[in-house]
Structure formats: C-alpha cells, structure tokens
VOLODO-915656 format. One record per residue (C-alpha): x, y negated, z negated. Coordinates in steps of 0.2 Angstrom, whole numbers, plus 5000, padded with zeros to 4 digits. Layout:
VOLODO-915656
XYZ ...
END
This chain:
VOLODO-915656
523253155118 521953305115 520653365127 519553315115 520253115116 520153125133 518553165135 517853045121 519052905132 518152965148 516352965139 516852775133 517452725151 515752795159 514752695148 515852545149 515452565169 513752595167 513552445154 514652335166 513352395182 511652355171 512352175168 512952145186 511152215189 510452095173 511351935181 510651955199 508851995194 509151855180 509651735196 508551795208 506951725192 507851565190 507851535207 506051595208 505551495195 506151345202 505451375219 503751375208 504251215196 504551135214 502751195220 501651145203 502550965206 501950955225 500451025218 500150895204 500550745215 499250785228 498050815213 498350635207 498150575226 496650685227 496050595210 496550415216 495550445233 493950535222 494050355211 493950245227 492650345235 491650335219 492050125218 491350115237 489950225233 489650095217 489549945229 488350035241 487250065227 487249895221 486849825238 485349945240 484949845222 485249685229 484049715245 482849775235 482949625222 482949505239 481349585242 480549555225 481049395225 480349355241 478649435236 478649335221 479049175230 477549205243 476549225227 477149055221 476648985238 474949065237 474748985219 475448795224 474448795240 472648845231 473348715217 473448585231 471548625236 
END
C-alpha cells in the first residue's frame, strides 16, 4: 500500500467519523423535536378542551342571560296589561253610570 493510499484511506476514515458524529448529533436533536413536539401536541389538546369548556360555559351564561331578559319582558308586559285592564275598569264603570 502507498503513502498516497494510506492517506486517501485515512481522509475516508475521518470523514466516515465525522459523517457517523453529525448523525449521532442529527438523531438526538431529531429526538429531542419529537419529543418536543409532542409535549406541544399534548398542550394544543389541553388547550382546545378548556376552549370547548370555556365555549359550553359562554353558551349557558348567554342562555341564562336570555331568560333574564325575557322576564324583564314579562314584568314589563304584566305591567301593561295591568294598566290596560284598569282602563277597562274605568270604561265598564262609566258604562254602568
């Protein structure tokens, strides 16, 4: 074997190593994102279940709010209906006179 072998074999063996360290390098940093990016998936599916919580709670509130509006309505119509009977007193009594 000539020096000049040799040292294209030892060339080949360095880069060999070097290729070997950058994809022992590659596979941890490769690992280290899945395992990142799971952590994440797991949080964005925490997160969308208290969103739909936080939606199913927001519907309720608005369904209670609904109800007191309508009986605000409802006094109010009680009211009017109450004035307008006294009318119809008024009218039936100065009928009857």
């Amino acid at each position: 074997m000539t020096i000049e072998q040799k040292m294209l074999i030892n060339g080949l063996n360095d880069k060999v190593r070097q290729l070997l360290l950058i994809y022992e390098r590659t596979k941890t940093e490769r690992n280290t994102l899945r395992d990142e990016l799971a952590e994440r998936n797991a949080k964005i599916d925490e997160l969308l279940m208290l969103m739909r919580e936080l939606e199913e709670k927001n519907k309720k509130l608005q369904l209670v709010d609904a109800f007191k509006a309508s009986s605000e309505d409802t006094r109010e119509a009680k009211l009017k209906i109450g004035r307008i009977v006294r009318k119809i007193d008024k009218c039936m009594a100065l009928l009857n006179n």
